[in-house]
N, C-alpha and C positions, 0 to 999 in steps of 0.2 A: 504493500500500500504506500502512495508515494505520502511523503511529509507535507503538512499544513503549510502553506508559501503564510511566511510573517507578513501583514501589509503594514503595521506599526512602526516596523524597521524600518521601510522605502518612506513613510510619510506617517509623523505621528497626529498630524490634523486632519485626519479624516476620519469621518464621523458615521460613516454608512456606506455600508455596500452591498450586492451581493454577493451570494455562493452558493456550494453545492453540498449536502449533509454525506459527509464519506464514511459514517460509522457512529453504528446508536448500541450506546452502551446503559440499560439501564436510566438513570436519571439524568447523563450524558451525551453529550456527541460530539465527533468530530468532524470539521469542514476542510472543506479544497481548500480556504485560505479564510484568515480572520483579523480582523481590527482590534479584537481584544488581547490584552497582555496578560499572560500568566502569573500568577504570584511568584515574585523570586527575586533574589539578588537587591534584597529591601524595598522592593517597590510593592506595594499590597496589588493585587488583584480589580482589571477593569467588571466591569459591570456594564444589564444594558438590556436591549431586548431582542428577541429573533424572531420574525413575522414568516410563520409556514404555512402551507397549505391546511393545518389546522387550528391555526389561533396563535397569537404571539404570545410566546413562552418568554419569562424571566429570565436572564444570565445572572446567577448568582456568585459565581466562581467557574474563576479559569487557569489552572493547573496543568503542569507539564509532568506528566510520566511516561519518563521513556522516550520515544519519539512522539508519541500524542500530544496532542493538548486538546484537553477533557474543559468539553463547556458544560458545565450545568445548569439544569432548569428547571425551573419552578410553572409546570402551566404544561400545555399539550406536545407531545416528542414527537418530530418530525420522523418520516421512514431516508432511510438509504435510497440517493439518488432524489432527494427533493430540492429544488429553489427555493433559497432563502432568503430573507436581509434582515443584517445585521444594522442594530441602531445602539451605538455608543452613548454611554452615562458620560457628557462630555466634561461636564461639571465637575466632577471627582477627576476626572482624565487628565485638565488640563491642570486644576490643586499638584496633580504629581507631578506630569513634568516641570513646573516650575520648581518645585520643592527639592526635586532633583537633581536641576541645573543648579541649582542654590548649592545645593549639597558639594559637587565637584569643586566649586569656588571656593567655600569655606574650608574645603580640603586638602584644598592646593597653597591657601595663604595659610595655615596652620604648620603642613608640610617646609613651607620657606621659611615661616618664622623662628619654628620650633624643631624641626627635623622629625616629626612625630606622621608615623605612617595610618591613614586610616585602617582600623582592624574591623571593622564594620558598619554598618549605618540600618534605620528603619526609618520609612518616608512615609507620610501620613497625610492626610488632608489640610489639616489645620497645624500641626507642629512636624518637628522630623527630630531624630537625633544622629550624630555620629558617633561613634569611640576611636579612640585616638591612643594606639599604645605604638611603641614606648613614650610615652608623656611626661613631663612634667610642668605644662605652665599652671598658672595661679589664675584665680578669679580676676585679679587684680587687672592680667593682659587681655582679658575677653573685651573690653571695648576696643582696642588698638584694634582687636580681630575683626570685632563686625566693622569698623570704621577701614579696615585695607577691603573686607567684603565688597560693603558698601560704596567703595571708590569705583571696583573691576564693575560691578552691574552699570553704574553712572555712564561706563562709557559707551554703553550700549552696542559693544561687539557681540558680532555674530557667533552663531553656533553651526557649527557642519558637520555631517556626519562621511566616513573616509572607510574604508573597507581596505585593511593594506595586509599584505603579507607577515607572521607572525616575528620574521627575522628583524621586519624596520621599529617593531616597536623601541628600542633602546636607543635607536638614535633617532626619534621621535621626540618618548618623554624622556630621556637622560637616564643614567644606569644608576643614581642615587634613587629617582621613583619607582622605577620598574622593574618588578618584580616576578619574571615567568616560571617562576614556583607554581604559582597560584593558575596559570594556564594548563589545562589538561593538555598533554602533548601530543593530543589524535586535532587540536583547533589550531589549524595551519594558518586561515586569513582572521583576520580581527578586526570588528566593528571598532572605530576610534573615533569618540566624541572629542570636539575640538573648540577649543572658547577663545576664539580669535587668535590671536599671538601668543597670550597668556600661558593656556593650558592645552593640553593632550591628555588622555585616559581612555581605556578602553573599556566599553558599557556598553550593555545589550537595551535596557532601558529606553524609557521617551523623554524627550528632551523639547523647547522651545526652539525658536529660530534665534533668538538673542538677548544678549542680560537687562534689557531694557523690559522688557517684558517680566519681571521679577520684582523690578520698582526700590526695593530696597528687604533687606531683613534685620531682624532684632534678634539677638542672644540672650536667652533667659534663663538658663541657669544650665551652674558647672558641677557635673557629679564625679566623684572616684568613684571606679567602679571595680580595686586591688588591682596589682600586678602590674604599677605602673600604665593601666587603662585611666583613661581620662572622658568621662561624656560630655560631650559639647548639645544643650537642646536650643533650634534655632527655632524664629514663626517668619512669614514674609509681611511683612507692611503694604499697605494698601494705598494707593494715591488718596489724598486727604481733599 
């Protein structure tokens, strides 16, 4: 069975399409291709609706096992071989990729200030966090932080996304950030989200077209978290 073509990768503003249902599992199914993103890699799960030849069903969670990605539904299961469309919970959609983009930034001025690798993150609607080991700054430098944040968004460079070979990442992002431990060694080419001059990372994630679009964010509070982990929780700001 061939694999679900990502459409969130090629274009994360899009909000509707159709397709074809390649496999119904239960409370599940899988399609030719999908708008919605999988839970994974801190980003929570799209949501949405899917209008079939029996009534539009609910996307409650969208999960990747294996090669599938399992839509689930709340409401009537289309059969194998039906026309679909798919309509995006745009509203939560777009919360993330902001939140996201935000995240990269904050991660890469923490990284230059402090040498501190992010060790993981969760993205959220309304707040997000990162953790940051090996860490050590103090409550004290978190404004310096959102203040170099809040400079990179101001300039309202763009964001692109690059599909490169997995050998250029290190003379990409520099061999102090890049780390292909963390890459399984079967992922030859690499999605690489790019924030104008600034920054390089590679992220499977949805992302904006540019930091202007972001507006500004606030840091609210600094957690240890042992073992020289540091959590950073940020929210975005709203134009006033």
């Amino acid at each position: 069975m061939a694999q679900t073509e990502l459409l969130f990768l090629q274009d994360s503003y899009l909000r509707e399409a159709a397709t074809t249902v390649t496999e119904v599992l239960e409370d599940a199914v899988t399609l030719r291709d999908t708008i919605f993103y999988p839970e994974g890699g801190g980003q929570p799960t799209d949501t949405g609706r899917l209008d079939t030849p029996a009534g539009t069903a609910i996307i409650t969670h969208v999960a990747k096992k294996g090669n599938r990605i399992l839509h689930h539904l709340e409401g009537p299961i289309p059969k194998v071989g039906d026309e679909v469309f798919m309509r995006l919970d745009w509203e939560n959609r777009y919360k993330y990729m902001r939140m996201h983009t935000a995240q990269h930034i904050v991660s890469r001025i923490v990284f230059d200030q402090f040498g501190a690798q992010t060790a993981g993150n969760q993205i959220r609607a309304e707040y997000s966090h990162i953790d940051f080991a090996p860490a050590t700054f103090q409550s004290s430098d978190l404004p310096g932080i959102e203040n170099a944040v809040n400079d990179i968004i101001s300039q309202n460079l763009p964001v692109t996304i690059e599909v490169i070979p997995r050998e250029e990442l290190v003379n990409r992002m520099g061999p102090d950030r890049s780390d292909l431990t963390k890459l399984p060694s079967s992922v030859k080419q690499v999605r690489l989200v790019q924030i104008g001059e600034y920054d390089a990372y590679p992220c499977a994630g949805t992302h904006v077209q540019s930091t202007g679009e972001l507006n500004g964010i606030r840091i609210t509070k600094r957690k240890s978290k042992g073992k020289g982990t540091i959590r950073i929780t940020y929210e975005l700001t709203e134009p006033e």
